[in-house]
N, C-alpha and C positions, 0 to 999 in steps of 0.2 A: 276354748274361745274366751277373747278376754270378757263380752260380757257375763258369761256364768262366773268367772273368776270374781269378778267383783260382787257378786252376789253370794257365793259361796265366804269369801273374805268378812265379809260384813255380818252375815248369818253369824259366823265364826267369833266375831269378839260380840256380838247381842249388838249389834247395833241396829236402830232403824232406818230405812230409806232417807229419812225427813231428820233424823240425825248425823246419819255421814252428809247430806246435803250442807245442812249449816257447819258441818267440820270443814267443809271444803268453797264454804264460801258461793252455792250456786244453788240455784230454784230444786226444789226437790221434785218437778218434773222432768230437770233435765239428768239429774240420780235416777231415773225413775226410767228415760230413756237409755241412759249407756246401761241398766240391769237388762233393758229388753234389748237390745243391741242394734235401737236404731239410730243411734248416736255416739259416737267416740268420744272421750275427753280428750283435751289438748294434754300439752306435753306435763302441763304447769299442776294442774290436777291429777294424772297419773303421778306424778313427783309426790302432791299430799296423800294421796293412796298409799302408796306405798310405804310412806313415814308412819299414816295410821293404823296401817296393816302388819306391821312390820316385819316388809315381804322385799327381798330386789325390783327394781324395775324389771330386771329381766325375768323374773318368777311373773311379776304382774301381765306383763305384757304378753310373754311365750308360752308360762306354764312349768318353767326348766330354768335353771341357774345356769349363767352363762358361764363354758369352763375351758378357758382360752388353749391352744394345742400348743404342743412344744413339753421337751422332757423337762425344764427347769419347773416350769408351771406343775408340771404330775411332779415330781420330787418333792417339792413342797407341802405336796395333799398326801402322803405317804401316812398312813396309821401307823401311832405304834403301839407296839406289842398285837400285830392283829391277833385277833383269837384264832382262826384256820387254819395257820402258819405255812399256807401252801396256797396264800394269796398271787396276785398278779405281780405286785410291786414285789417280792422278793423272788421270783420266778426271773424280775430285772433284774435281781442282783442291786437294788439300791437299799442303801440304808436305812433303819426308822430316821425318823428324824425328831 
């Protein structure tokens, strides 16, 4: 849930409530709200979160890195030299890259 997220986030680099509040420009009751999750940030705030966290929006928001479908998109993310060499991607038949 995003508010643990942003609690855990912050914890993570030693910040305080009252510190990421003035990093993002907003009362550190309403920091104090989106940690207890009675409150959402808007879009513009989840955007400094995530530059000061330096997390995706989509990590921020989901929890999971957004990994769009389609085989051109996986070719791309291809390891190389995996170490198991009895991976997925060579099981395709695609090449390191």
């Amino acid at each position: 849930m995003l508010h643990h997220r942003i609690t855990y986030l912050r914890k993570r680099v030693g910040m305080s409530q009252a510190e990421l509040a003035i990093k993002l420009n907003i009362s550190a009751s309403a920091q104090g709200m989106y940690e207890q999750g009675r409150r959402t940030p808007n879009v513009d705030v989840l955007f400094l979160m995530a530059k000061i966290f330096d997390v995706s929006l989509d990590y921020l928001i989901t929890g999971s890195e957004y990994m769009p479908s389609g085989e051109e998109h996986l070719k791309q993310r291809i390891p190389k030299n995996c170490p198991c060499n009895s991976c997925y991607w060579k099981e395709m038949g695609w090449p390191d890259v």
